[in-house]
C-alpha positions as a Markdown table, in Angstrom:
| # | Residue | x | y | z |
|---|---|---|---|---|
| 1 | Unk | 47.3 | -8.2 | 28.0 |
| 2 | Unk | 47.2 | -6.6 | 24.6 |
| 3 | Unk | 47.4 | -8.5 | 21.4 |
| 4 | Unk | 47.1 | -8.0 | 17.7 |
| 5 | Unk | 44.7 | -10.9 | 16.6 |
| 6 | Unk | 46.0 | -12.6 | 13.5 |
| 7 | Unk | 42.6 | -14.3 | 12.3 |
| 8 | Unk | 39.1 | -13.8 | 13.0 |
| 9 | Unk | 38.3 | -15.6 | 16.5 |
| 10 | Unk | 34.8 | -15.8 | 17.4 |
| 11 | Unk | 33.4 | -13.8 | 20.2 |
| 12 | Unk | 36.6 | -11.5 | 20.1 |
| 13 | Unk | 37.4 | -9.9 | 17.0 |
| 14 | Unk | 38.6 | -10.2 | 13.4 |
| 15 | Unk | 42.0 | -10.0 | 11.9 |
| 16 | Unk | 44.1 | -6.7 | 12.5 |
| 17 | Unk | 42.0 | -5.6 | 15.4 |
| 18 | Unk | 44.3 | -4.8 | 18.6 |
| 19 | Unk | 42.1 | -6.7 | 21.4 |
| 20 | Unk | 42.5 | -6.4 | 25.0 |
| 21 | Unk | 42.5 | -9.9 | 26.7 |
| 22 | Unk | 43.4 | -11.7 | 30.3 |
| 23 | Unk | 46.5 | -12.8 | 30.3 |
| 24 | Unk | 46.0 | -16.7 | 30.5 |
| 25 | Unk | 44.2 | -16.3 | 27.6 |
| 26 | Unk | 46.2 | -14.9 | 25.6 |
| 27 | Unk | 49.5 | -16.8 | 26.7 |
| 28 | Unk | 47.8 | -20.1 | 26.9 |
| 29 | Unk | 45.4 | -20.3 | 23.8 |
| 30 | Unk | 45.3 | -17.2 | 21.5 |
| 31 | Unk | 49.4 | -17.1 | 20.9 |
| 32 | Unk | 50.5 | -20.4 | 20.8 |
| 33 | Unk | 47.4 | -21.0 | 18.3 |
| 34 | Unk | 48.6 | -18.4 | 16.4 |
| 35 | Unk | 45.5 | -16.5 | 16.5 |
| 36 | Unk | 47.5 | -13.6 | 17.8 |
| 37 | Unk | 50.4 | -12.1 | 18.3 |
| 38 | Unk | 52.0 | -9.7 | 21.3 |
| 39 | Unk | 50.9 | -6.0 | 20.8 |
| 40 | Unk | 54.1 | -3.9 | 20.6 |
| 41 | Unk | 54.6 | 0.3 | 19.5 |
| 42 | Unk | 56.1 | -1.3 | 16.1 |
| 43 | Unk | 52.9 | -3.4 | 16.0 |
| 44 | Unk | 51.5 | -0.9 | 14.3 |
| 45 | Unk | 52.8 | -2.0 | 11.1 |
| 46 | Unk | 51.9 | -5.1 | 11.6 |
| 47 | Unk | 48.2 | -4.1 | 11.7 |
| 48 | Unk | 48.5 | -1.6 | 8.6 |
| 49 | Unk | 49.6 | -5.0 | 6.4 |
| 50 | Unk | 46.8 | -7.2 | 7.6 |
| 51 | Unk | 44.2 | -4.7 | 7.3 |
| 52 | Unk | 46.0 | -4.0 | 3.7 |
| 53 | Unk | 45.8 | -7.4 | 2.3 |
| 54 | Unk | 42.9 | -8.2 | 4.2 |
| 55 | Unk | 41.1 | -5.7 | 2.2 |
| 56 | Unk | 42.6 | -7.0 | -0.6 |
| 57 | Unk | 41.3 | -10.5 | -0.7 |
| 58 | Unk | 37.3 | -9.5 | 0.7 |
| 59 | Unk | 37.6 | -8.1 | -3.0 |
| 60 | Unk | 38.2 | -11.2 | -4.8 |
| 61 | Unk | 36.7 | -13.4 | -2.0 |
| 62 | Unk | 33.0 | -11.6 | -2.0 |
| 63 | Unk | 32.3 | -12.6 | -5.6 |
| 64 | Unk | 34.2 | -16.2 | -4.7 |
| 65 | Unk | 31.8 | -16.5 | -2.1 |
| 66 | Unk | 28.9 | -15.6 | -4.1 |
| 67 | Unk | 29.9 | -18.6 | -6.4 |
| 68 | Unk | 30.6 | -21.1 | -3.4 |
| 69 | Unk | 27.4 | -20.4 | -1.3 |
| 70 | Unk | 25.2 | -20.9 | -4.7 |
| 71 | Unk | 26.9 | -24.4 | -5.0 |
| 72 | Unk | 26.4 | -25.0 | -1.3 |
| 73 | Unk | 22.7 | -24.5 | -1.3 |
| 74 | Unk | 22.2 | -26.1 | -4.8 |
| 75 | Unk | 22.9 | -29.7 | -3.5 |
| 76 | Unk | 21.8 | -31.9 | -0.8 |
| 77 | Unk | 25.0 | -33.4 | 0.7 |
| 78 | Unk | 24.9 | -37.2 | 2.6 |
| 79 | Unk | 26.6 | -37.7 | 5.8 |
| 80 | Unk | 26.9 | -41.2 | 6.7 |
| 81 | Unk | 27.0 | -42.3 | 10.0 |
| 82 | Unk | 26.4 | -45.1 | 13.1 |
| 83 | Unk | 23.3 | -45.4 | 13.7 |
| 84 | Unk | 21.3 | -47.3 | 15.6 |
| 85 | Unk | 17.6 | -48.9 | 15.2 |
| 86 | Unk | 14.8 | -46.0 | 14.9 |
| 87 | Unk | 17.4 | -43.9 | 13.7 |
| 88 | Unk | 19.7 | -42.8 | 16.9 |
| 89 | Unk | 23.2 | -41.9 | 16.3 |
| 90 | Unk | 25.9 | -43.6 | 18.4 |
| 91 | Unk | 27.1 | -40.1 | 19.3 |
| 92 | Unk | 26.4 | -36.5 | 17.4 |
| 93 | Unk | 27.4 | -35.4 | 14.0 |
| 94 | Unk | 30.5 | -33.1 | 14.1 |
| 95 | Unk | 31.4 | -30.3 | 12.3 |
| 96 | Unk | 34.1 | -32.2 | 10.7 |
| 97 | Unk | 31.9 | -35.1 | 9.7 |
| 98 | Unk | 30.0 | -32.1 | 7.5 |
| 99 | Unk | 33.3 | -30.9 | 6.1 |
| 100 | Unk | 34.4 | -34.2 | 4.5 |
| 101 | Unk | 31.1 | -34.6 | 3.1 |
| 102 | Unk | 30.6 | -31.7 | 1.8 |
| 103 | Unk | 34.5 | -32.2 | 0.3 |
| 104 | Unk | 33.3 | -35.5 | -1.3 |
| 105 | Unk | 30.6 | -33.5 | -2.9 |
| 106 | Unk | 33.4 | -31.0 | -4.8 |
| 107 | Unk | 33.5 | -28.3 | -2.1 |
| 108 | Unk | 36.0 | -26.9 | -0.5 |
| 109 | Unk | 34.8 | -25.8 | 2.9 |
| 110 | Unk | 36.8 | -25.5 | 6.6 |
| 111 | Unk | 35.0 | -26.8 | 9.9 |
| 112 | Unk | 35.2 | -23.8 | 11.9 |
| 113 | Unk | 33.2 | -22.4 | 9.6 |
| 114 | Unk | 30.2 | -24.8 | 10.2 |
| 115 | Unk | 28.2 | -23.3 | 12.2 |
| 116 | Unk | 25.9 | -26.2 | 14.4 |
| 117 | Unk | 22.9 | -24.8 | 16.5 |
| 118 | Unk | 22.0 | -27.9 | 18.2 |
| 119 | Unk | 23.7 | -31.4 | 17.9 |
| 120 | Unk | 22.7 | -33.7 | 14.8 |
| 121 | Unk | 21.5 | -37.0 | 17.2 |
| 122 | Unk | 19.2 | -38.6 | 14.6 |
| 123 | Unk | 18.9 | -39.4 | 11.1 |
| 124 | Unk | 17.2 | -37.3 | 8.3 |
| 125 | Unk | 17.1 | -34.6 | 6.6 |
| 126 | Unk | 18.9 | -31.4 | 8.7 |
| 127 | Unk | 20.2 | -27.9 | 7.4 |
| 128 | Unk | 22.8 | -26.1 | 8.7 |
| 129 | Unk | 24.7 | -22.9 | 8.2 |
| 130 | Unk | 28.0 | -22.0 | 6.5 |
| 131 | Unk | 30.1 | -19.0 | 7.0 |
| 132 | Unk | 31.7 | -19.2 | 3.8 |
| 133 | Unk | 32.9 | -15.2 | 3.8 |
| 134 | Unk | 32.4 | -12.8 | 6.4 |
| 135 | Unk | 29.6 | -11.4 | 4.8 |
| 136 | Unk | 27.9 | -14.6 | 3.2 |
| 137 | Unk | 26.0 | -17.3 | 5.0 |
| 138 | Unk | 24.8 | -20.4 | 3.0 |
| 139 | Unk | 21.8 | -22.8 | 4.5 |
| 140 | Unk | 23.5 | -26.1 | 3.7 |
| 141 | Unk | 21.0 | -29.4 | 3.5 |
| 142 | Unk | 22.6 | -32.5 | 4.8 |
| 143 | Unk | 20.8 | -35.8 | 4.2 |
| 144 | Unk | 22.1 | -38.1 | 7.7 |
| 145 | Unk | 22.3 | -41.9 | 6.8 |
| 146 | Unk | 22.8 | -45.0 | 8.6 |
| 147 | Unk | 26.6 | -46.3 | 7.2 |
């Protein structure tokens, strides 16, 4: 099945790219989602605008991004969370347990863009990596405390 993706999807391809997938795929997850749409002969349009104003905004979001990741990595941001004695979590800390925190600290930042190696199991100091633009990566510290 061909499709026009929409939005970047990890592992796939970026926005505007015309992407060759099975078809459960594609009718199950990626269109519904809205991560893509059906590739048609008119689609070709369709491509030409996202590429257009995708261009567009990496302008204005590269120095945005600049700004963001050098607010990221100047503070340490606290998570709190259930722990346990010695320090165990009850469970892992998620992606979106970063996000809000790093939201209560005056950032704006989207959980997909969190990027976890391993899970967060204990508590402590732990550093992570943001995607904050396609081209910028910040190294986030995260200080995990019992709630």
């Amino acid at each position: 099945m061909k499709l026009i993706l929409t939005q970047e999807v990890s592992g796939l391809g970026s926005a505007g790219e015309v992407v060759e997938v099975k078809d459960g795929y594609g009718r199950n997850y990626l269109v519904p989602r809205g991560f893509a749409i059906r590739w048609t002969k008119g689609g070709e349009k369709t491509i030409d605008s996202i590429n257009r104003s995708r261009q567009a905004k990496a302008v204005r979001d590269t120095d945005h991004a600049a700004e963001v990741k050098a607010k990221l990595e100047g503070s340490t941001f606290n998570v709190p969370v259930r722990a346990g004695t010695e320090g165990r979590l009850f469970g892992a800390v998620t992606a979106a347990d970063i996000a809000a925190a790093i939201s209560a600290g005056g950032a704006e930042v989207d959980k997909r863009s969190i990027v976890l190696g391993n899970p967060i199991k204990s508590t402590g100091s732990h550093t992570v990596k943001v995607r904050v633009h396609d081209d910028v990566e910040a190294d986030v510290s995260l200080n995990v405390v019992p709630a």
